[in-house]
BADREN-914753 format. One record per residue: x, y, z of N, C-alpha, C, O, CB in turn. Coordinates in steps of 0.02 Angstrom, whole numbers, padded with zeros to 5 digits, always signed. Glycine has a CB too. Layout:
! residues N
XYZXYZXYZXYZXYZ/...
This chain:
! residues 145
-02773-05718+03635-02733-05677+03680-02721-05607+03650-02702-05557+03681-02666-05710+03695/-02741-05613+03570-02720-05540+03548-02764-05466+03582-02747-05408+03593-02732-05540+03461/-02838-05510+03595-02892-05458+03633-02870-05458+03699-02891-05406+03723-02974-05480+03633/-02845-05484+03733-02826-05481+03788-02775-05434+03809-02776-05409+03865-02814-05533+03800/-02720-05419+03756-02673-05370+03740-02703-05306+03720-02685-05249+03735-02629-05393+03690/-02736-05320+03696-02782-05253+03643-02820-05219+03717-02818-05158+03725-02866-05296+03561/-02850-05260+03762-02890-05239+03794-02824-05198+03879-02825-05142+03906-02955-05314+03802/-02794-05239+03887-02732-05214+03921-02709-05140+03898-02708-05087+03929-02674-05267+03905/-02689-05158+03827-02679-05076+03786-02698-05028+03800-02664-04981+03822-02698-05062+03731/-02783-05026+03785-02834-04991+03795-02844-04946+03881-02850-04887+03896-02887-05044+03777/-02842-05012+03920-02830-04978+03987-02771-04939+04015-02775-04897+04060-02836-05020+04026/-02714-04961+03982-02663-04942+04015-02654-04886+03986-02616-04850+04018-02612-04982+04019/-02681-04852+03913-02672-04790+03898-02722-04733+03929-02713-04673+03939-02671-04792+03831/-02783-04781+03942-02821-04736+03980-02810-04696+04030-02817-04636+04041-02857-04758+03997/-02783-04761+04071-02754-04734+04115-02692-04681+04140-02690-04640+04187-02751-04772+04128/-02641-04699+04087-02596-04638+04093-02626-04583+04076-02615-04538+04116-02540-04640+04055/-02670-04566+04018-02683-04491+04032-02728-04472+04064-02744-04413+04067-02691-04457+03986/-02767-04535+04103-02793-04507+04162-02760-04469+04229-02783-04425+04265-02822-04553+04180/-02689-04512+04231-02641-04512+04283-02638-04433+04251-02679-04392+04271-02567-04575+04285/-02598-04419+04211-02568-04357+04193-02623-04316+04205-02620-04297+04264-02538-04351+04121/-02669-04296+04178-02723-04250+04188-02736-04235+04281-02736-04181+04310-02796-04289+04146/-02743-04290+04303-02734-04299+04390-02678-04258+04405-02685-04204+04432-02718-04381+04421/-02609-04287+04384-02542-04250+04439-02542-04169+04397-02521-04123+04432-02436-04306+04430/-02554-04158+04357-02549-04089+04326-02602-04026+04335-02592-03966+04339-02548-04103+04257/-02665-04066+04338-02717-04008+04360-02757-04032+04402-02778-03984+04435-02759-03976+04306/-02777-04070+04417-02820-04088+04446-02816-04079+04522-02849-04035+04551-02828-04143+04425/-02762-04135+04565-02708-04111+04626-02698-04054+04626-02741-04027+04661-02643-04135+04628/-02661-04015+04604-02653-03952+04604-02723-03913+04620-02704-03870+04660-02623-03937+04540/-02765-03907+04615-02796-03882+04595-02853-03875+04668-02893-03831+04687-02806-03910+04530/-02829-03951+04698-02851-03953+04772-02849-03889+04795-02900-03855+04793-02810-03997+04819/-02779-03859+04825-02772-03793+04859-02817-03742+04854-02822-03700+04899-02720-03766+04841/-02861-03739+04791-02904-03687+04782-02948-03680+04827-02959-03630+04861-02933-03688+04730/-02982-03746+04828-03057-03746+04870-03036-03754+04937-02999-03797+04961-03114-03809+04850/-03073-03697+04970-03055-03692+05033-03121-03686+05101-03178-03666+05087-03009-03631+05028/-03104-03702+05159-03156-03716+05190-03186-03747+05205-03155-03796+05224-03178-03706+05185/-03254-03755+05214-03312-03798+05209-03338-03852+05150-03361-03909+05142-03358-03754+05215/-03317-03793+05113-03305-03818+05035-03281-03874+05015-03307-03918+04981-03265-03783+05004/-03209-03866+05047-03161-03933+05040-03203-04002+05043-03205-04039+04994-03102-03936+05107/-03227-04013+05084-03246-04063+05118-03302-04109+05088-03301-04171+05089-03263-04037+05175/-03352-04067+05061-03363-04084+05000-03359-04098+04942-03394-04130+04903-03375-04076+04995/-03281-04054+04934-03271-04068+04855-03210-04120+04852-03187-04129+04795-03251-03992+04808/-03181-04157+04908-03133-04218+04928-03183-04266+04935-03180-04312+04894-03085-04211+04997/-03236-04267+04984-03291-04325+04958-03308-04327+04899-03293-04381+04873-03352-04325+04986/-03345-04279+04852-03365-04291+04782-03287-04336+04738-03295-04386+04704-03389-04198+04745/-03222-04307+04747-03195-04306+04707-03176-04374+04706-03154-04397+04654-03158-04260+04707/-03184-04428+04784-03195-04488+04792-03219-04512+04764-03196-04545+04717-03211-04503+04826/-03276-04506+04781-03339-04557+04729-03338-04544+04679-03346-04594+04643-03413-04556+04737/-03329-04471+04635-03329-04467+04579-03253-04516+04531-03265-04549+04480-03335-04387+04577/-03214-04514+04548-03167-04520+04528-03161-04614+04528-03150-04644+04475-03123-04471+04567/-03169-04643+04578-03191-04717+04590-03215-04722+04530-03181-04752+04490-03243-04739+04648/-03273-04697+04511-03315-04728+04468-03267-04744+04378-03268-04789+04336-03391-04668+04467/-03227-04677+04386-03179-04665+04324-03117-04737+04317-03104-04779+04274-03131-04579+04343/-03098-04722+04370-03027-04775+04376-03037-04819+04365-03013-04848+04317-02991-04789+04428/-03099-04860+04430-03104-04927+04465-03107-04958+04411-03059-04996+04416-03160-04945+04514/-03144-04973+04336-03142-04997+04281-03077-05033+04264-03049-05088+04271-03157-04950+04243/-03067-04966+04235-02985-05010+04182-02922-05011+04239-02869-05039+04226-02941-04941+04089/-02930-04991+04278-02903-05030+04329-02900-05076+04317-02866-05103+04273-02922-05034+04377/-02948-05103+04368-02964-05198+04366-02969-05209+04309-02988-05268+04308-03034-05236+04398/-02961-05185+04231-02952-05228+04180-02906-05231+04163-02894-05286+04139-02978-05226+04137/-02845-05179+04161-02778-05181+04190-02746-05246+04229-02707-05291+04215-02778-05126+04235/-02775-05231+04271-02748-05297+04343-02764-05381+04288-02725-05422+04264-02837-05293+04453/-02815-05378+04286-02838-05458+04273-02802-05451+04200-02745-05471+04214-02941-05483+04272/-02801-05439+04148-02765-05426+04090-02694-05426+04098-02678-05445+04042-02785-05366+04063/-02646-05420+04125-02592-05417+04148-02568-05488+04177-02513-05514+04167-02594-05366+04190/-02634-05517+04223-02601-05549+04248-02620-05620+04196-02584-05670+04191-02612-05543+04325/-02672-05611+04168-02684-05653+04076-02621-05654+04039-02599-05706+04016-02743-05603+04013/-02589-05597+04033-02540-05607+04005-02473-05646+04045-02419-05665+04023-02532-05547+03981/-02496-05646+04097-02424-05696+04153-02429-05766+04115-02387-05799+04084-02450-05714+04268/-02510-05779+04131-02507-05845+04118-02502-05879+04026-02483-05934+04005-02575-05866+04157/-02527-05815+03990-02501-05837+03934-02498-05781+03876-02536-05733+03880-02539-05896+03915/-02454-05787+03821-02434-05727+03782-02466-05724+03730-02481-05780+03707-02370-05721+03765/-02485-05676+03698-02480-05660+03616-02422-05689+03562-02366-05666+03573-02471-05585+03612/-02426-05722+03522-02335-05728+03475-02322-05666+03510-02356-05631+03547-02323-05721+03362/-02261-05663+03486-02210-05612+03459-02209-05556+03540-02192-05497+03539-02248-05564+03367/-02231-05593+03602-02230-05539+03654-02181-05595+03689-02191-05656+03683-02312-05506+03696/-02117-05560+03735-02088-05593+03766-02109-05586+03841-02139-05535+03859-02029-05583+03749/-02092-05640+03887-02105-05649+03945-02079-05588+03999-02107-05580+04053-02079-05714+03955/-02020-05547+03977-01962-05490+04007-02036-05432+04018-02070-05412+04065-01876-05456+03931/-02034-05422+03940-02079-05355+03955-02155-05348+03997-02177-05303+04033-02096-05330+03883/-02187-05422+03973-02238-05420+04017-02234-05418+04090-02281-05391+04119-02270-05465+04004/-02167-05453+04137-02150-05443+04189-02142-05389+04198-02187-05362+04231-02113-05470+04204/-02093-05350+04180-02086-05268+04191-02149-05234+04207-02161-05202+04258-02058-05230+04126/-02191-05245+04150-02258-05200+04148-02315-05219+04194-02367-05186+04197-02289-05202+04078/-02294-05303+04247-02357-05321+04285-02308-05291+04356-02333-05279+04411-02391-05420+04278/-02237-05285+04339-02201-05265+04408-02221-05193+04406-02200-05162+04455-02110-05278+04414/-02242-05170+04379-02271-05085+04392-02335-05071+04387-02356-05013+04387-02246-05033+04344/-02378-05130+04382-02440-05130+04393-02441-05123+04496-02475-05090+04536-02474-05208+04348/-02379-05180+04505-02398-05205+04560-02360-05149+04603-02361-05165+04663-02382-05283+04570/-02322-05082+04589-02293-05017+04603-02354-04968+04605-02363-04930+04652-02237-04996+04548/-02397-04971+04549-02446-04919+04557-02504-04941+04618-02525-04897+04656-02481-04908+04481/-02525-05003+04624-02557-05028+04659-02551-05019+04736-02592-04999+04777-02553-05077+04639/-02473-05044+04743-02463-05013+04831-02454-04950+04832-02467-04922+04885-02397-05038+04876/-02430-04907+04774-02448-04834+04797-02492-04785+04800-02487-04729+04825-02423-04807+04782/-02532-04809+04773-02614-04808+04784-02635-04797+04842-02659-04749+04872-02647-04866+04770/-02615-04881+04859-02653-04909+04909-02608-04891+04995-02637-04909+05046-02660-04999+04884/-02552-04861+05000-02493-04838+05039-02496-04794+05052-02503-04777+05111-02442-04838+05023/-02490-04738+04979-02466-04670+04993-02503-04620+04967-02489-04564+04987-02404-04660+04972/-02563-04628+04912-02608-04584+04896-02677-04591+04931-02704-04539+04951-02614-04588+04828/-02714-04664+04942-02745-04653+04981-02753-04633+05058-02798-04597+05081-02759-04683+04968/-02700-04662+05092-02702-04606+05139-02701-04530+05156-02720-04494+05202-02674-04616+05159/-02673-04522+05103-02656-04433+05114-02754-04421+05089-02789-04381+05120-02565-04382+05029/-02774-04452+05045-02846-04451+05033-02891-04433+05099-02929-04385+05104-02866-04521+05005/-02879-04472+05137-02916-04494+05187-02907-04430+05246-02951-04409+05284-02891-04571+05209/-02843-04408+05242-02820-04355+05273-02880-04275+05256-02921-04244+05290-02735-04351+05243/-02859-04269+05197-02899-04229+05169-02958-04235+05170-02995-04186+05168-02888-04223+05122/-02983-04303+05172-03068-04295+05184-03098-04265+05246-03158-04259+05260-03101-04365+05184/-03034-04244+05289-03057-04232+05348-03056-04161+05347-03087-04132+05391-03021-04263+05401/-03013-04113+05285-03032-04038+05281-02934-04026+05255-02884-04047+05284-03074-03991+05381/-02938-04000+05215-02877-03984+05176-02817-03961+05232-02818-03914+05272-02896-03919+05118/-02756-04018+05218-02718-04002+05247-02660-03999+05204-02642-04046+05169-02719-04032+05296/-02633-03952+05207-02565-03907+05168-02528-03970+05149-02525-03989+05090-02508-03846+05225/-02493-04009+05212-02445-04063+05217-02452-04127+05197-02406-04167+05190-02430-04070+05269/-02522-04138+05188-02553-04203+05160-02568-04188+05087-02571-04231+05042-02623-04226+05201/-02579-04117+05078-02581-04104+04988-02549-04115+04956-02558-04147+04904-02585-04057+04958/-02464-04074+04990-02406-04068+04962-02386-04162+04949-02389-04185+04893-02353-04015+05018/-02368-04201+05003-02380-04261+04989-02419-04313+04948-02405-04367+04923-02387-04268+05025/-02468-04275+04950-02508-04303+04886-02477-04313+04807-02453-04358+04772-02565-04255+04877/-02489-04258+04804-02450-04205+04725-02381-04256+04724-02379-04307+04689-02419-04083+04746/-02320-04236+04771-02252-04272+04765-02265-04348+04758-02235-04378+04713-02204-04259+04830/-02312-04383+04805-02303-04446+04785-02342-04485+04724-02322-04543+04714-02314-04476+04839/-02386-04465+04688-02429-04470+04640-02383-04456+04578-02407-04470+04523-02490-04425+04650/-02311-04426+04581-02263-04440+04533-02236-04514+04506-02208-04531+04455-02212-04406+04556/-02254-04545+04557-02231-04605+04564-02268-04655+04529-02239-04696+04494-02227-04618+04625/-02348-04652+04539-02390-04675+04483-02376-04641+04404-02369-04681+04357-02463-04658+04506/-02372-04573+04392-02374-04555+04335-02314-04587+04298-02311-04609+04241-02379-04487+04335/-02267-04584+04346-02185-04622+04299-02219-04686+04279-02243-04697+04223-02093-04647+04361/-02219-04727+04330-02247-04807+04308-02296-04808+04260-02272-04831+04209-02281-04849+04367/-02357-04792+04254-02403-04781+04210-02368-04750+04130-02387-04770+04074-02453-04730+04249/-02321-04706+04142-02285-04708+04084-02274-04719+04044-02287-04704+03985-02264-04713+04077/-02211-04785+04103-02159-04808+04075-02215-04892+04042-02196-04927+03995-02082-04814+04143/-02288-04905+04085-02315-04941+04072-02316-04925+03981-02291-04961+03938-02371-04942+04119/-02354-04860+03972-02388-04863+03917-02340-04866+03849-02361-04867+03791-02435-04805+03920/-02255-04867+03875-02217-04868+03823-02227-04950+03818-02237-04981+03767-02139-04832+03832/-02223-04973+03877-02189-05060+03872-02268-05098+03820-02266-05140+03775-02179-05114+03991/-02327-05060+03848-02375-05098+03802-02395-05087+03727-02429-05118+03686-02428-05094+03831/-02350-05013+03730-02360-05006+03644-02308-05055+03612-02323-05094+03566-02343-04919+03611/-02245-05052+03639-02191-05112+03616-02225-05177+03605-02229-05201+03548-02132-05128+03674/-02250-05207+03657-02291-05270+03635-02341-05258+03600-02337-05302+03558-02315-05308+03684/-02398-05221+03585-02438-05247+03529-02401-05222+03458-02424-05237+03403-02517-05219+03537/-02320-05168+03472-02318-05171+03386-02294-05254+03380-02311-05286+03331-02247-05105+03340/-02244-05291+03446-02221-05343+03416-02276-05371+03391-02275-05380+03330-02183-05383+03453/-02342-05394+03432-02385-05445+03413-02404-05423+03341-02424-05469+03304-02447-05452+03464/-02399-05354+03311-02437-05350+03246-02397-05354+03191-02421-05352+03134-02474-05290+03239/-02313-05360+03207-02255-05375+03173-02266-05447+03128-02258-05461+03069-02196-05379+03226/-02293-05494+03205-02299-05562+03189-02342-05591+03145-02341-05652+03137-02309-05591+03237/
C-alpha cells in the first residue's frame, strides 16, 4: 500500500500545479485570443489538455479509492476520507461547472462563460490544495512508521 500512496502523492501534486498554472495563466489568458481564432484554440486546448490531466486523474481516482479500502501503517482512516471527499468535489466541478462553461466557449468566446470559468475553477484549485497538504501529511506519517 506504500506504492499506492507514493503513487496517489505523485498525482495529486501533479495535479495541483497543474491546477495552479491553469487558474493563474492559462484561463486568463483565454480573453486574448479573439475571433476565429478562438475556436480553434478552445478545441486544441481540449484535446490538448485531456491528454495532460486524463492520466493522474484516473490515478488519483482509483488510488484514493485503494486507499478507502485499505491503508498504509501509520495513515488514518479521517484524512484519507477528507482527501477522497475532495477528490469527489473536484470531480463534480469539473464535471458541473467547468466543463460546461468549456462547451460554451467551444462555440466562440463568451465574456460570461470565461468570467465563470476563471471564478469557478477556484474551487478546484482550493481542493487540490488542500488535497496536496492532506497527502504530504500521510506519506510523512507512513515514513514516520
Amino acid at each position: 500500500m506504500k506504492a499506492v500512496l507514493l503513487a496517489h502523492f505523485a498525482a495529486t501534486l501533479f495535479m495541483t500545479g497543474v491546477i495552479w498554472f491553469v487558474q493563474v495563466v492559462h484561463y486568463p489568458l483565454f480573453s486574448r485570443v479573439h475571433g476565429d481564432e478562438f475556436n480553434a484554440y478552445a478545441a486544441a486546448h481540449g484535446r490538448l489538455t485531456t491528454w495532460v490531466v486524463a492520466p493522474p486523474m484516473l490515478v488519483e481516482l482509483a488510488t484514493g479509492a485503494l486507499l478507502l479500502w485499505r491503508r498504509p501503517e501509520g495513515v488514518g482512516l479521517t484524512p484519507i476520507a477528507i482527501g477522497f471527499a475532495l477528490l469527489v468535489v473536484i470531480w463534480l466541478s469539473t464535471l458541473l461547472l467547468q466543463v460546461p462553461q468549456h462547451n460554451t466557449l467551444g462555440a466562440g468566446f463568451d465574456d460570461a462563460a470565461h468570467r465563470t470559468l476563471v471564478l469557478t475553477n477556484w474551487l478546484r484549485t482550493a481542493a487540490w490544495t488542500l488535497r496536496s497538504l492532506l497527502v504530504l501529511w500521510m506519506v510523512a506519517a507512513m515514513v514516520e512508521r
